[in-house]
C-alpha positions as CSV (number, residue, x, y, z in Angstrom):
1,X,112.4,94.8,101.8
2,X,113.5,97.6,100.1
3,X,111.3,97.5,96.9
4,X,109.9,100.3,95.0
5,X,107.3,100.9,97.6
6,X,110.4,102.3,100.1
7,X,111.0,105.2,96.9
8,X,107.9,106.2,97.5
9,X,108.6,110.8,98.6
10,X,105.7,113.0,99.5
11,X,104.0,114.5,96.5
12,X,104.7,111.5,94.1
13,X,102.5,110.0,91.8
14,X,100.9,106.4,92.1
15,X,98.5,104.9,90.1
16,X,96.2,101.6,91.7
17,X,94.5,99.6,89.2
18,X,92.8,96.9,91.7
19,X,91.2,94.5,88.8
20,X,95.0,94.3,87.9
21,X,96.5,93.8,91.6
22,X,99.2,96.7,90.7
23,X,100.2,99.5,92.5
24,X,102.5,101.6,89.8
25,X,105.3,104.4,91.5
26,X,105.1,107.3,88.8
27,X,108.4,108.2,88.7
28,X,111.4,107.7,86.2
29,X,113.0,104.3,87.0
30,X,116.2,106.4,87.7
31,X,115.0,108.0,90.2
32,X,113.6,105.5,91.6
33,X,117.2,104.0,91.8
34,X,119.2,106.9,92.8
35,X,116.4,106.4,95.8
36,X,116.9,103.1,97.0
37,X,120.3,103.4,97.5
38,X,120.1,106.1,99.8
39,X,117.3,103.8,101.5
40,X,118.3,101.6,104.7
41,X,115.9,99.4,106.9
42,X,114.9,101.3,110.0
43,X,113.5,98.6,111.9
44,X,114.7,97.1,114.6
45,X,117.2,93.7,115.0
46,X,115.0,90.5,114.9
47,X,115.8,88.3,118.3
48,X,113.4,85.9,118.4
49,X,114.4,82.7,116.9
50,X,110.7,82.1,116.3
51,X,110.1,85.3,114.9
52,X,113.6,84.4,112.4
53,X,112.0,81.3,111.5
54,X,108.9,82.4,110.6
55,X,110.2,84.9,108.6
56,X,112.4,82.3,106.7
57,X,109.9,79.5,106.3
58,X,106.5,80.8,106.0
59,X,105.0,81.3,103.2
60,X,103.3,84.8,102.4
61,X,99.5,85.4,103.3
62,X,98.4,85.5,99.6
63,X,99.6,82.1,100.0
64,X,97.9,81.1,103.1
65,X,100.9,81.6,105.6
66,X,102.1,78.1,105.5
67,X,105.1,76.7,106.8
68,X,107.5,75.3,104.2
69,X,109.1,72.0,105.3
């Protein structure tokens, strides 16, 4: 959480280049980290032991969402 997409202010640049799989913030790298410390997660408090688990031992979906042992 927290990575360059969460720098991401109205009326900035981005530049997608599918064949490549990127999606590129156009904006000084600076910037972008004079942003994210101002940033803070705004979700809300995860509960759920499951819902903790999962997060913890399952892999991403690129990866087919399977549970590490």
């Amino acid at each position: 959480m927290g990575g360059p997409i969460a720098a991401v202010e109205d009326g900035d640049l981005i530049r997608i280049d599918v064949p490549k799989r990127r999606l590129d913030l156009l904006v000084d790298s600076e910037e972008i980290n004079k942003r994210k410390t101002k940033w803070h997660y705004k979700g809300k408090e995860i509960r759920s032991k499951f819902l903790l688990r999962y997060i913890r031992d399952v892999s991403p979906a690129s990866e087919g969402c399977i549970l590490k042992s």
